[in-house]
C-alpha atoms as one frame of an Amber mdcrd trajectory, in Angstrom:
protein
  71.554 227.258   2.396  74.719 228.899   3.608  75.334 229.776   7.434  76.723
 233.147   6.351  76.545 235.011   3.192  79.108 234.158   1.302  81.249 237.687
   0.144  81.896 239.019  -2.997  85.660 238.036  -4.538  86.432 241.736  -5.164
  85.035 242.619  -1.604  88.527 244.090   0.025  92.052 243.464  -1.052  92.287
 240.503   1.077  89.304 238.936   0.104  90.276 239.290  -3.276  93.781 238.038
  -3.058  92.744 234.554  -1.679  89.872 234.404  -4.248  92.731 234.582  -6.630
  94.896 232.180  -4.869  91.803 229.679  -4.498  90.984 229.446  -7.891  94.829
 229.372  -8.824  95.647 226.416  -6.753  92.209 224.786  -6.396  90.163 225.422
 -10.111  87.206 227.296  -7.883  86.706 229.465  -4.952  85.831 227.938  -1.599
């Protein structure tokens, strides 16, 4: 169980730019 809810990817513009880089540099999303 997660300590906070996790956000969406496409949430804001800066949530979705480090989704992007995340699953560019890493394969998934943190």
């Amino acid at each position: 169980m997660p300590l906070v809810t996790p956000l969406p990817s496409d949430y804001d513009s800066e949530t979705k730019k480090l989704a992007e880089f995340f699953n560019e540099t890493l394969g998934f999303c943190p």
